[in-house]
C-alpha positions as CSV (number, residue, x, y, z in Angstrom):
1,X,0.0,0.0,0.0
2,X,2.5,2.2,0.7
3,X,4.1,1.8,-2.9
4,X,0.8,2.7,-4.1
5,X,0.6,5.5,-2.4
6,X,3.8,7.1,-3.5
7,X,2.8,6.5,-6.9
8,X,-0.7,8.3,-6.8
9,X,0.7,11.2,-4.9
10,X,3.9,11.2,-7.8
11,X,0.8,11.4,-10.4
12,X,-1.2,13.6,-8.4
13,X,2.1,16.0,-8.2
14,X,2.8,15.6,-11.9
15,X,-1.1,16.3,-12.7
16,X,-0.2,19.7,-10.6
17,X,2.8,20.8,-12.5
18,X,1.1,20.0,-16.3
19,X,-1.9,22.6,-14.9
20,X,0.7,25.4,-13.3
21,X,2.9,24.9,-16.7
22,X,-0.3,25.2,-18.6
23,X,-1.6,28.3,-16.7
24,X,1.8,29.8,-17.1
25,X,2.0,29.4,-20.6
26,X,-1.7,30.7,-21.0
27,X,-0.5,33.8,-18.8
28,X,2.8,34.3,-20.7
29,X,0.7,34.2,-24.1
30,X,-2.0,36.8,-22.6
31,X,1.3,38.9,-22.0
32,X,2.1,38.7,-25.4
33,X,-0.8,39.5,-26.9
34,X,-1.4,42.3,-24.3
35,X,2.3,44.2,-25.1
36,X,1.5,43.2,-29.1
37,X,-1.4,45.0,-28.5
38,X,0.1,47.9,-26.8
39,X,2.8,48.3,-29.2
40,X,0.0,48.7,-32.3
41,X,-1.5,51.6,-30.0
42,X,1.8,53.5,-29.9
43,X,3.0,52.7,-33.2
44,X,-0.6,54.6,-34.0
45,X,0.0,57.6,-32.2
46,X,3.9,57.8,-33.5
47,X,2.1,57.7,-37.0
48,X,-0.2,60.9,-35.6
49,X,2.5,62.6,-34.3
50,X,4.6,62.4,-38.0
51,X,1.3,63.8,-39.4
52,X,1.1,66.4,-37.0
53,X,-2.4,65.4,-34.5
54,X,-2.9,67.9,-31.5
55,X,-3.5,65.9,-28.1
56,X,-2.9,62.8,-28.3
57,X,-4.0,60.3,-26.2
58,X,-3.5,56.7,-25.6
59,X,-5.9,55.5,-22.5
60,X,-5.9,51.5,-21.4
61,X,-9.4,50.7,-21.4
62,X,-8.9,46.5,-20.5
63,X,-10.7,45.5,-18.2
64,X,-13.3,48.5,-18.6
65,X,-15.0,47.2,-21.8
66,X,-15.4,44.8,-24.1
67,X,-14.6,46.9,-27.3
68,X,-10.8,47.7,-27.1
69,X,-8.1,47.6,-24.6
70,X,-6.5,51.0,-26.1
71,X,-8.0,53.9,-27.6
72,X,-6.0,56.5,-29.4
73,X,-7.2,59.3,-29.8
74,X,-6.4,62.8,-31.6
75,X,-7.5,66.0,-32.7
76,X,-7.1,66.9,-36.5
77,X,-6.8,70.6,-37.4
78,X,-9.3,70.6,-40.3
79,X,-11.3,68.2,-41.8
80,X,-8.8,67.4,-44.6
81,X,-6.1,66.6,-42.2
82,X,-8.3,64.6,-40.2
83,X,-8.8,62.8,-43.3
84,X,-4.9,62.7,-43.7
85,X,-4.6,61.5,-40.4
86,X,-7.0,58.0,-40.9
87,X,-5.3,57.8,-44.5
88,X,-1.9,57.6,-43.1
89,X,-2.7,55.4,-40.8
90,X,-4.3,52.6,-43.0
91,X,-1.6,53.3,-45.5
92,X,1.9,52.7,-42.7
93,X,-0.3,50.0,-40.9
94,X,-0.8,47.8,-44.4
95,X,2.4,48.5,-45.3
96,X,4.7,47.7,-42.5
97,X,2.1,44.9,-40.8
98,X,0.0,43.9,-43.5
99,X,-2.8,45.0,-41.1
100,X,-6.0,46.4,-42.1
101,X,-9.4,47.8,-40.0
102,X,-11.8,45.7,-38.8
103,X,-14.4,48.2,-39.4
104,X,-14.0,52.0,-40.0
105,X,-16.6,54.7,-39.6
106,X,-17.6,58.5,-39.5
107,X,-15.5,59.1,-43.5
108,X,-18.5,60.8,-44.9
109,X,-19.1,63.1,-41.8
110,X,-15.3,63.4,-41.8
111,X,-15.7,65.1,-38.3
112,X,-15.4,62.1,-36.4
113,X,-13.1,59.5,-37.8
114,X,-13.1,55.7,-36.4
115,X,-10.8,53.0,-37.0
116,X,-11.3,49.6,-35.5
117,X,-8.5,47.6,-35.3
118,X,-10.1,44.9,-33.1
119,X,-8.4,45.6,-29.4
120,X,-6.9,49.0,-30.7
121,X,-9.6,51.5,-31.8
122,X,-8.5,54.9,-33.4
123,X,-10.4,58.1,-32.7
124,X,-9.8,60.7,-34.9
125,X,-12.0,64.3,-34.0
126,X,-12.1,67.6,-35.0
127,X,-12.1,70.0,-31.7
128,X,-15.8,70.4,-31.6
129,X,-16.3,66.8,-30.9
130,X,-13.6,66.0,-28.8
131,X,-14.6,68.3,-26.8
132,X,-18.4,67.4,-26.7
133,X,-17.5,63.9,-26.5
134,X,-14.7,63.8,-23.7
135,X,-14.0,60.1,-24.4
136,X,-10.8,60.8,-22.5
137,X,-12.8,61.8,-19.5
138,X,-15.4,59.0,-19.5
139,X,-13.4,55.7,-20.0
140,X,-10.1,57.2,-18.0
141,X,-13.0,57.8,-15.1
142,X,-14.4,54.6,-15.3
143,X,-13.4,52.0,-12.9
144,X,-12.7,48.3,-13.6
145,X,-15.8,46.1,-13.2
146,X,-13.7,44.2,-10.5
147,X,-13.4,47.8,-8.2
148,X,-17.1,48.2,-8.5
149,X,-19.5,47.1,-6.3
150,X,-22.5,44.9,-7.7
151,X,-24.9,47.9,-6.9
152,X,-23.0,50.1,-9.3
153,X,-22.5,48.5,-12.2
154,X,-26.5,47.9,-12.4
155,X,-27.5,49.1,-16.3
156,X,-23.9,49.3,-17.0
157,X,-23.4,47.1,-19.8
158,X,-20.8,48.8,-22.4
């Protein structure tokens, strides 16, 4: 019996180590993704910088919602260089990463400009908007749904 033993605790121990190896790899490959993520959201707002944005922003929304985990987001002089802006963009993004928008929005208006690239989203305003809109103040204001309290997130689905 005491053979035995020793050989279900061994498996048992080995059955331990597979699931912390496992869990480590899954965390290490979250990592990844998170800092290939974060890179994409800088290499963005280099690109707006080069083309000359005003105020721009880069806010961490993980955790927050279920849309992005970074927002950029910039301020375009006129509507021709906001224009300029989402065109360079697309243009440096296919070419150096082959990458391409999930979904884009707001080119006819042209005063709101949005470019969806799946966990990085792009917002691209004139003044007037920003300013009506304050993104920057509403999602660096909210709180993770894990520092809220079950009372307060009630109708808070976004």
């Amino acid at each position: 019996p005491a053979g035995r033993q020793k050989k279900h605790h061994h498996k048992q121990r080995m059955q331990i180590n597979h699931r912390l190896l496992k869990r480590r790899t899954d965390l290490n490959e979250t990592k990844s993704e998170t800092s290939k993520q974060h890179a994409l959201a800088l290499r963005i707002a280099a690109i707006l910088e080069e083309k000359n944005a005003k105020d721009i922003e880069t806010i961490t929304v993980e955790g927050k919602t279920v849309l992005a985990d970074y927002f950029v987001i910039a301020t375009g002089s006129n509507v021709t260089h906001l224009k300029t802006l989402a065109d360079e963009i697309l243009f440096k993004l296919k070419e150096e990463q082959d990458l391409t928008p999930h979904h884009t929005e707001g080119e006819a208006s042209r005063r709101w400009i949005l470019l969806d690239f799946g966990d990085v989203v792009v917002h691209l305003f004139m003044a007037e908007e920003r300013d009506f809109y304050k993104l920057e103040k509403l999602w660096q204001a909210r709180p993770k749904p894990s520092e809220t309290k079950p009372e307060d997130s009630v109708g808070s689905a976004i």
